[in-house]
KOLKOLMAR-946489 format. One record per residue (C-alpha): residue in one letter; x, y, z. Coordinates in Angstrom, 1 decimal. Example, Ala and Ser with C-alpha at 12.3 -4.5 7.8 and 13.67 -1.06 7.14 Angstrom:
2
{marvex a {12.3 -4.5 7.8}}
{marvex s {13.7 -1.1 7.1}}
! end
This chain:
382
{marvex x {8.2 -18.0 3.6}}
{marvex x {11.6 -18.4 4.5}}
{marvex x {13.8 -16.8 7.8}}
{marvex x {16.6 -15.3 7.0}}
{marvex x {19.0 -12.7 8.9}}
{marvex x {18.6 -9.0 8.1}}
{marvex x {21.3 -7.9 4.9}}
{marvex x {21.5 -6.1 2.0}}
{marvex x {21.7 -2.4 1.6}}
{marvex x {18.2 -0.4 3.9}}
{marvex x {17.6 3.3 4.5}}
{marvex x {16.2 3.6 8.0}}
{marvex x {13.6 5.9 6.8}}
{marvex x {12.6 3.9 4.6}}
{marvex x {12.0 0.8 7.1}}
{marvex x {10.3 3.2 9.3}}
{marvex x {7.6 4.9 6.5}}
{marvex x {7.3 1.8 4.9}}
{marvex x {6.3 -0.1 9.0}}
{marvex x {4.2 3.5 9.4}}
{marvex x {2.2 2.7 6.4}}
{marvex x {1.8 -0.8 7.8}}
{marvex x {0.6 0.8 10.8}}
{marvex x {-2.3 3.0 8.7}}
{marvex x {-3.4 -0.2 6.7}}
{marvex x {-3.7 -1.9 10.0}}
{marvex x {-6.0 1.3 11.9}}
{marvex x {-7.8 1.3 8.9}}
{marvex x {-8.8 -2.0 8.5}}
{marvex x {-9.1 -2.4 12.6}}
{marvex x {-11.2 1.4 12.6}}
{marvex x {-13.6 -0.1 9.7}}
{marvex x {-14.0 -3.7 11.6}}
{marvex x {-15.1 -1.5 14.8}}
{marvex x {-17.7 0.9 12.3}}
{marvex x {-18.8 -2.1 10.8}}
{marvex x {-18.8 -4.9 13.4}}
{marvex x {-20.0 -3.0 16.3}}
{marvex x {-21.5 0.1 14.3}}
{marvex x {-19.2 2.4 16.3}}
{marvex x {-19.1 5.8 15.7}}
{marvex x {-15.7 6.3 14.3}}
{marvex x {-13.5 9.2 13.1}}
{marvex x {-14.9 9.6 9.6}}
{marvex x {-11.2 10.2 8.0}}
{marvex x {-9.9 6.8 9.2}}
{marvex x {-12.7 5.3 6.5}}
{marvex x {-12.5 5.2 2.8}}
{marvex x {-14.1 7.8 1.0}}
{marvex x {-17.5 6.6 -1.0}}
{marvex x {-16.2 7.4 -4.1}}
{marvex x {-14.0 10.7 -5.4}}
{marvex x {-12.0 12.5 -2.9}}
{marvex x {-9.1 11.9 -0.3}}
{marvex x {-9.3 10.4 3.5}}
{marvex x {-6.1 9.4 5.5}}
{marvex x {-7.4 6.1 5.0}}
{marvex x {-7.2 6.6 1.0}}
{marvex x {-3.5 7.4 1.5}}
{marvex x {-2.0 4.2 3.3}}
{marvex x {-2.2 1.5 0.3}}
{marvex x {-0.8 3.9 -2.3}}
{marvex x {2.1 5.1 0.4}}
{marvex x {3.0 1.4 0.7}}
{marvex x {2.8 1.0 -3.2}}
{marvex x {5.4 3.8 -3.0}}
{marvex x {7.6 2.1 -0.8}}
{marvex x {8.0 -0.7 -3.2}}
{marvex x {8.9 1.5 -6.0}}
{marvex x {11.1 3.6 -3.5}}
{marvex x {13.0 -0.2 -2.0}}
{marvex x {13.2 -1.5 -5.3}}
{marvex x {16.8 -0.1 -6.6}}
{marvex x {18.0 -1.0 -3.1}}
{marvex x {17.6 -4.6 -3.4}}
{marvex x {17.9 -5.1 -7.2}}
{marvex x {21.3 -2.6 -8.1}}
{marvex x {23.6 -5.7 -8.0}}
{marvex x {21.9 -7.6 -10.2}}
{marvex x {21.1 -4.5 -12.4}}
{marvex x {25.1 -3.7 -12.5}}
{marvex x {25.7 -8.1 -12.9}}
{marvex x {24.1 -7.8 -16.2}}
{marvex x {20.1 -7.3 -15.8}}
{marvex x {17.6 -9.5 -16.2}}
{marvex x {18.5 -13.0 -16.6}}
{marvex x {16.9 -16.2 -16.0}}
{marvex x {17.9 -16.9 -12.7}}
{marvex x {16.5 -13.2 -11.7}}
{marvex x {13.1 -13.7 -14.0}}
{marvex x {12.3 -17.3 -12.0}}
{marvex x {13.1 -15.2 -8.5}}
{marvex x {11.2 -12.3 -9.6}}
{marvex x {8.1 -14.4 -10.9}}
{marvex x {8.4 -16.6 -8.0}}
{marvex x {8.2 -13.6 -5.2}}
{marvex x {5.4 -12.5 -7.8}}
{marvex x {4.0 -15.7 -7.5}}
{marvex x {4.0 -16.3 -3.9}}
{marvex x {2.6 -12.6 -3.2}}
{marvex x {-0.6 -13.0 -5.1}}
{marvex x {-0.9 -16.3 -3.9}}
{marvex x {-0.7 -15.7 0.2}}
{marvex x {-2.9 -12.6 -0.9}}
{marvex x {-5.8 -14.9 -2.8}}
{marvex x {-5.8 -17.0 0.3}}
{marvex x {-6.3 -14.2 3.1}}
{marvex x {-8.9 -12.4 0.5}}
{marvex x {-11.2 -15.6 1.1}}
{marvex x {-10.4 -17.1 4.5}}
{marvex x {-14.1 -16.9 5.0}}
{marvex x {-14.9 -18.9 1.8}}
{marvex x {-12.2 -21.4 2.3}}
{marvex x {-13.6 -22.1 6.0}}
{marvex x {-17.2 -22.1 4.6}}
{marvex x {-17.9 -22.2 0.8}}
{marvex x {-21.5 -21.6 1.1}}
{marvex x {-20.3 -18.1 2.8}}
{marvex x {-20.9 -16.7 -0.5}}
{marvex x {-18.6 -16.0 -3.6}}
{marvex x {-14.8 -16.0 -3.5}}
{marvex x {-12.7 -12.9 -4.7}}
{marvex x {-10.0 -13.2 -7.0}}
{marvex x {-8.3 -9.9 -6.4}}
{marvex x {-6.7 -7.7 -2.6}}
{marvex x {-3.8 -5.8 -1.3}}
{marvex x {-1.6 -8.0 -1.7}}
{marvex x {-2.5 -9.7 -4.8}}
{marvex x {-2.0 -6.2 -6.3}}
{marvex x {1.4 -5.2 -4.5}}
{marvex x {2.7 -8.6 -6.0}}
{marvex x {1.7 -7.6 -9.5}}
{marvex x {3.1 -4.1 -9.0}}
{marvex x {6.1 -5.7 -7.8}}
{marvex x {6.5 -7.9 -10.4}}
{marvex x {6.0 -5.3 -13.5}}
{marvex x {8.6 -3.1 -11.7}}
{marvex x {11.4 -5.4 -11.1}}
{marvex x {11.6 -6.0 -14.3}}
{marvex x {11.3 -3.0 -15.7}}
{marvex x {14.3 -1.8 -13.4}}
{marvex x {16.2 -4.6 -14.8}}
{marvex x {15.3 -3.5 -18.2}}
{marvex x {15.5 -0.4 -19.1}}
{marvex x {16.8 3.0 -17.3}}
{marvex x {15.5 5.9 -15.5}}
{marvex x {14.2 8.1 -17.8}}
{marvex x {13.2 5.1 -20.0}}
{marvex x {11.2 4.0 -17.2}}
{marvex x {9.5 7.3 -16.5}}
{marvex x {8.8 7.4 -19.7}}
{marvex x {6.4 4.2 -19.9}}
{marvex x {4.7 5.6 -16.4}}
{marvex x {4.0 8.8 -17.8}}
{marvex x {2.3 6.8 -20.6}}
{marvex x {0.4 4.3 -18.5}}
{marvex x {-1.2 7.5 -16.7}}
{marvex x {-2.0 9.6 -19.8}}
{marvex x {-3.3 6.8 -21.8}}
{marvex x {-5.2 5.4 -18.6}}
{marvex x {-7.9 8.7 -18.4}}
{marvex x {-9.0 8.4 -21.9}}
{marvex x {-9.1 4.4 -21.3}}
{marvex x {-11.5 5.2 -18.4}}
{marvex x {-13.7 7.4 -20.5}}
{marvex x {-14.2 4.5 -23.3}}
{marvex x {-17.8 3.2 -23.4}}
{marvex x {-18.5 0.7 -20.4}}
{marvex x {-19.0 -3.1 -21.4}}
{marvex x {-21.9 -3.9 -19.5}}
{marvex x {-23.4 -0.8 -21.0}}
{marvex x {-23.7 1.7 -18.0}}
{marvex x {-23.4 5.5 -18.6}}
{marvex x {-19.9 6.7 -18.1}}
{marvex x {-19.8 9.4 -15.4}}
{marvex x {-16.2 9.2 -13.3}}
{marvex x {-17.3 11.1 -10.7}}
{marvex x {-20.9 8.1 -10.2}}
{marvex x {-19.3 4.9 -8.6}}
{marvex x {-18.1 2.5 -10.9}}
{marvex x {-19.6 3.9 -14.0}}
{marvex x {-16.5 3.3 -16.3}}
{marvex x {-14.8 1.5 -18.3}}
{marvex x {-12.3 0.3 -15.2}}
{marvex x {-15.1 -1.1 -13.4}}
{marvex x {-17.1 -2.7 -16.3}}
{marvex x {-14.1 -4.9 -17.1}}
{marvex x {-14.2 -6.3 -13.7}}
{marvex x {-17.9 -7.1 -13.8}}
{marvex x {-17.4 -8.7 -17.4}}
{marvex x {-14.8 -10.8 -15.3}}
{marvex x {-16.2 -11.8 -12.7}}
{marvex x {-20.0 -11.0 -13.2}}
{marvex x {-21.7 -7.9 -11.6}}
{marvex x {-22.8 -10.3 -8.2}}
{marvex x {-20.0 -12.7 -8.3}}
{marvex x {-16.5 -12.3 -7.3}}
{marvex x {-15.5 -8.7 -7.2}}
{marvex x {-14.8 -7.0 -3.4}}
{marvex x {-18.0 -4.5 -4.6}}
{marvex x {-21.1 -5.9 -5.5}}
{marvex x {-24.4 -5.3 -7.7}}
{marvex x {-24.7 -4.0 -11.4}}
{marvex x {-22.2 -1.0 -10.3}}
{marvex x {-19.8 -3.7 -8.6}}
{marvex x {-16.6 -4.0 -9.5}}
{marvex x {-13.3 -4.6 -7.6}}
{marvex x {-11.1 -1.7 -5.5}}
{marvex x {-7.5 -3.7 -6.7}}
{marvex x {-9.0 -5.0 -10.0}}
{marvex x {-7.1 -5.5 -13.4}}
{marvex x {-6.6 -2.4 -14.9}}
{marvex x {-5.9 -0.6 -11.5}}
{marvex x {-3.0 -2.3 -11.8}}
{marvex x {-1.8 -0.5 -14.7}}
{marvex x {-1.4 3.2 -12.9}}
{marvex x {-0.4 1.3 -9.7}}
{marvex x {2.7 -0.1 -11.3}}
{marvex x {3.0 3.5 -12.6}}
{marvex x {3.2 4.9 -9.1}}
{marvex x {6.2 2.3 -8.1}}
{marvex x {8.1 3.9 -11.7}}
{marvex x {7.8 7.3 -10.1}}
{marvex x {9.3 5.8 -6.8}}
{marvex x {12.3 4.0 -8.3}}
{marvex x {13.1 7.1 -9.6}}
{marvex x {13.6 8.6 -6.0}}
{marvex x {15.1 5.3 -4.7}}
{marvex x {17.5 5.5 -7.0}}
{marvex x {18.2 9.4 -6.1}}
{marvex x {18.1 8.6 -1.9}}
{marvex x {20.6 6.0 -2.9}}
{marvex x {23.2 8.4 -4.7}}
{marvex x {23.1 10.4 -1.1}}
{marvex x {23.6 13.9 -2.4}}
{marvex x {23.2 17.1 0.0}}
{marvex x {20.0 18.6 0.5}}
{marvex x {18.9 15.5 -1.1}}
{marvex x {15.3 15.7 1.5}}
{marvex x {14.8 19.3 0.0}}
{marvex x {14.8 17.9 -3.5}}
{marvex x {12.7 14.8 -2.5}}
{marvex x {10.0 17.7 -0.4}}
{marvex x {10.3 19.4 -3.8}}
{marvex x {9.8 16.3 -6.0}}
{marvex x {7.0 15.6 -3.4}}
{marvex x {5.1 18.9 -4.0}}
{marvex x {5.0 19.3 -7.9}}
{marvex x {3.5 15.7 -8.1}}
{marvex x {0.9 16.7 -5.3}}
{marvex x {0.2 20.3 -6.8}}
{marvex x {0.0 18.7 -10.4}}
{marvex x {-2.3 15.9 -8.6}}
{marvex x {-4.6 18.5 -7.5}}
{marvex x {-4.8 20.0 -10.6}}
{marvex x {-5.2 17.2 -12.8}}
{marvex x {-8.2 16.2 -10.1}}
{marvex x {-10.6 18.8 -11.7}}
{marvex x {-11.1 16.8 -15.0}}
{marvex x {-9.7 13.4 -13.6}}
{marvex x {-11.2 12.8 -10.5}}
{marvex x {-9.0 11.5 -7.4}}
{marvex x {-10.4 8.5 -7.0}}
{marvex x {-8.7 5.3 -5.1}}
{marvex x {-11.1 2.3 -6.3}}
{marvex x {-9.7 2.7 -10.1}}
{marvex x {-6.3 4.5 -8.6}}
{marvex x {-7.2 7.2 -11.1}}
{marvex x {-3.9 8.9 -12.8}}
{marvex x {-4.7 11.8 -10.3}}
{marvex x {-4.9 9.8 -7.3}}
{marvex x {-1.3 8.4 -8.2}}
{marvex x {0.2 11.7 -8.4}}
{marvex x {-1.7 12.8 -5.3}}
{marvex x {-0.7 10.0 -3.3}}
{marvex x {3.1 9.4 -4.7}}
{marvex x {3.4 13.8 -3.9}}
{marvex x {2.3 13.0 -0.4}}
{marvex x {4.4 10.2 0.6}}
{marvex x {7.9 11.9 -1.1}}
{marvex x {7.1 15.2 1.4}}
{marvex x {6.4 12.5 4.6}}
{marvex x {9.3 10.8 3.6}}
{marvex x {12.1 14.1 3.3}}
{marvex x {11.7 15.2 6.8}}
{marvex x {12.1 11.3 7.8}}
{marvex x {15.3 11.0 5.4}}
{marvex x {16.7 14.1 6.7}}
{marvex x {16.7 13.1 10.4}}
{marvex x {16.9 9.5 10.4}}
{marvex x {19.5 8.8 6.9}}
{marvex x {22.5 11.3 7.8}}
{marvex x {25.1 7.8 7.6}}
{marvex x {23.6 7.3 3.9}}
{marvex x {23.0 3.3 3.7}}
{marvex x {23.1 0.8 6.1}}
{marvex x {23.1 3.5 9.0}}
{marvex x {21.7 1.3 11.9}}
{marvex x {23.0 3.3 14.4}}
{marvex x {20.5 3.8 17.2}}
{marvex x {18.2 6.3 17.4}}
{marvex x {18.7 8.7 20.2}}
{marvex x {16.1 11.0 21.9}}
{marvex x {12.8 11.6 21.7}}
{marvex x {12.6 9.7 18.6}}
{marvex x {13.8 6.2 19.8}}
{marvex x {10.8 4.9 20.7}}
{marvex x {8.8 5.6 17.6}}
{marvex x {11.3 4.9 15.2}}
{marvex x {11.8 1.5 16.9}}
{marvex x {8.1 1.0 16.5}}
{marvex x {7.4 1.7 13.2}}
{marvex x {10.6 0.0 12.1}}
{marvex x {9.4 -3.2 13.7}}
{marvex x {6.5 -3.1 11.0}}
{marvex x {9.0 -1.8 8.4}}
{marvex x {11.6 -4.7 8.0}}
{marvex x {8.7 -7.2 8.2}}
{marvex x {6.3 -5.0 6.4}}
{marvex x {4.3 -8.4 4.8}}
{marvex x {4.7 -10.4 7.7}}
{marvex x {2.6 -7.5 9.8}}
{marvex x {-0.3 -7.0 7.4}}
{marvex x {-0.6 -11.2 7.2}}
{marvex x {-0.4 -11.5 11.3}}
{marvex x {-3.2 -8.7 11.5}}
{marvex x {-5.6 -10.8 8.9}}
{marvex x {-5.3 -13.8 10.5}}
{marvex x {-5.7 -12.2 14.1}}
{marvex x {-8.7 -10.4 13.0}}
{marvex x {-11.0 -12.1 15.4}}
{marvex x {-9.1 -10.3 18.4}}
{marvex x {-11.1 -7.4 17.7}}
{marvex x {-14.0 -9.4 18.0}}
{marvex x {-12.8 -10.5 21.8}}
{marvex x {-14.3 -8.5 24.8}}
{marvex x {-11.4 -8.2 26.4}}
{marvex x {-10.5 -5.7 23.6}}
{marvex x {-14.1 -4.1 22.8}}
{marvex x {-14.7 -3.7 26.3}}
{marvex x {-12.4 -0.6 26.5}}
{marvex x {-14.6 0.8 24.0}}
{marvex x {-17.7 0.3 26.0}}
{marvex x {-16.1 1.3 29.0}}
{marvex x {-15.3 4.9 28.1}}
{marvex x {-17.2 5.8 25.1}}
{marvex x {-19.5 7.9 27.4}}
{marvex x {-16.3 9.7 29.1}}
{marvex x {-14.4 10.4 26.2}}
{marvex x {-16.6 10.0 23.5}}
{marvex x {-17.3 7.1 20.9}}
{marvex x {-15.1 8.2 17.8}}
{marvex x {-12.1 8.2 20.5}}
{marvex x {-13.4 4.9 22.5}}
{marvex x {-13.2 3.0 19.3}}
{marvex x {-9.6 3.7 19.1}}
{marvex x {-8.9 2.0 22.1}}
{marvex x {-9.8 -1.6 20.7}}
{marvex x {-7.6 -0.4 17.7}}
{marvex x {-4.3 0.5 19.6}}
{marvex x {-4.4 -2.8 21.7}}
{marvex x {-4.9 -4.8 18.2}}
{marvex x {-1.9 -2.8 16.9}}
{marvex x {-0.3 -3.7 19.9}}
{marvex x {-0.9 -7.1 19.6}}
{marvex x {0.4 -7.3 15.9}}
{marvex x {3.0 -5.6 17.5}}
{marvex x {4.3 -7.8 19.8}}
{marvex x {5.4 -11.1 17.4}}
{marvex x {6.9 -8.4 15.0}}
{marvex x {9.2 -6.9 17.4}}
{marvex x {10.2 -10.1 18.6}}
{marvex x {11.6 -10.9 14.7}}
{marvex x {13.3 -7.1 15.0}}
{marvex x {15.2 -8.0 18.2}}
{marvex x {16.4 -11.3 16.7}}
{marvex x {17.2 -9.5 13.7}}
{marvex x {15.0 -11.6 11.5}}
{marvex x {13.4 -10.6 8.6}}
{marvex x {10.8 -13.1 6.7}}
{marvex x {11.0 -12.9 3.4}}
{marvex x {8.3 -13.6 0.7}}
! end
């Protein structure tokens, strides 16, 4: 990873959803360490559901994966309008690819790599996936147009339910709405084998960010470039159209959830629209109040909104720098210092809220180096 000083073209609410979904992955993660670690009583919604179905904790990864599609046009329009996809863009593109998966494969087994007999290693994660997605949709910008583009992602999420309904490999009964009987999941346990590498285990295992979750995942970041590429042409009322955009996808989302279930650990077609619908209508209200300049408005942000836009933006503008500082200082949730809190007040205020305390200070601490690179104006870049 390289320093380099903060250019290029931003929309501030953009920085700021994109460092707010940062923040979610980060209390989620931090909220499941505390459930699982210290078998806190949590808030249930800040933990993955089992299986179909929608928590706040189900939203974060897709809003994120939205926020790629959405930044995408931003960064690549010059070299879209300097004559596409060349070889000099394809070796950048694969590299930044490359690198992606590659920090991603290495935080997804830190445990195996300090201690092989800890048990398997996992091939797939987070951020092995948003380097895929990234990947598949830089060069699809590059290639083809908008409606060329929405085109291929309306076809990866029609073709994918009838994929998902094919026969399993391994042989299991197909039932979308049982845990990992489908076709999605029995590819990763041909891969991998049903105990071996995959993030869930067992003759139903299979893997949350495995290979063909990748598919309607990269589908999601097509939907997004489209509204990138409308935020970027700064029309009027242009939050009312993105709110609008926002709530067709989520109302045909819905719908589409009653034969294909919303489900996040094969990022069902349904989930995508779900997800992408809920992340346009956050992000309109954010566009209207915080874009009014159009691009590159870094004016500051005055009022009651200063602080929070500040602090979300210090995640934003180093959005994989965050979510790499808060794996490797995982252990700090392990520290008394921070757990204490929890056992200090759980019987005052009550344990779901007590374990949030541990939570906020680890934020905090994530915080801390991040807002550091924000005041220097640094940005590390993958």
């Amino acid at each position: 990873m390289t320093d380099t000083r903060t250019s290029g073209q931003r929309l501030p609410s953009l920085d700021v959803l994109r460092g707010l979904t940062v923040i979610g992955m980060i209390l989620v993660n931090a909220t499941a360490g505390m459930y699982y670690g210290l078998e806190a009583k949590v808030f249930p919604l800040l933990l993955h559901v089992h299986w179909d179905g929608l928590k706040i904790a189900d939203v974060v990864f897709p809003a994120f994966l939205t926020m790629v599609g959405l930044s995408i046009p931003l960064a690549l329009h010059k070299a879209k309008a300097a004559g596409g996809l060349d070889a000099a863009q394809a070796q950048k593109i694969f590299w930044r690819t490359f690198r992606l998966f590659f920090i991603g494969w290495l935080l997804s087994n830190l445990s195996w790599l300090a201690d092989f007999d800890s048990g398997p290693w996992r091939f797939w994660g987070v951020l092995q996936r948003i380097g895929l997605v990234y990947g598949a949709a830089a060069v699809l910008f590059l290639l083809f147009g908008p409606k060329t583009r929405l085109g291929i992602a309306a076809a990866i999420l029609l073709l994918y339910w009838p994929l998902s309904l094919m026969p399993a490999l391994d042989g299991l009964p197909n039932d979308l709405w049982a845990r990992g009987h489908n076709f999605i999941a029995s590819v990763d346990r041909v891969m991998f084998g049903a105990s071996g590498h995959n993030y869930v285990k067992g003759p139903e295992g299979y893997d949350p960010e495995g290979l063909l979750g990748t598919l309607p995942a990269i589908a999601q970041a097509l939907i997004s470039m489209a509204a990138g590429e409308f935020l970027m042409q700064a029309r009027k009322r242009s939050a009312l159209t993105l709110a609008g955009a926002g709530a067709v996808l989520l109302a045909v989302g819905i719908g589409w959830g009653f034969v294909f279930p919303v489900v996040k650990d094969i990022w069902s077609s349904s989930f995508v629209l779900v997800t992408t619908g809920i992340t346009l209508l956050i992000l309109a209200p954010l566009h209207a109040l915080l874009d009014k300049n159009g691009l590159d408005n870094r004016g500051p942000v005055t009022g009651l909104l200063n602080g929070p836009v500040t602090f979300a933006t210090a995640f934003g503008v180093n959005a994989i720098a965050a979510y790499v500082l808060h794996f490797l200082m995982n252990s700090l949730l392990g520290w008394q210092l921070l757990t204490q809190t929890y056992f200090a007040s759980r019987d005052t205020v009550g344990e779901a809220v007590a374990a949030l305390f541990p939570v906020i200070l680890f934020i905090l601490a994530v915080w801390l180096p991040v807002e550091y690179l924000r005041r220097r104006k640094w940005i590390i870049k993958v």
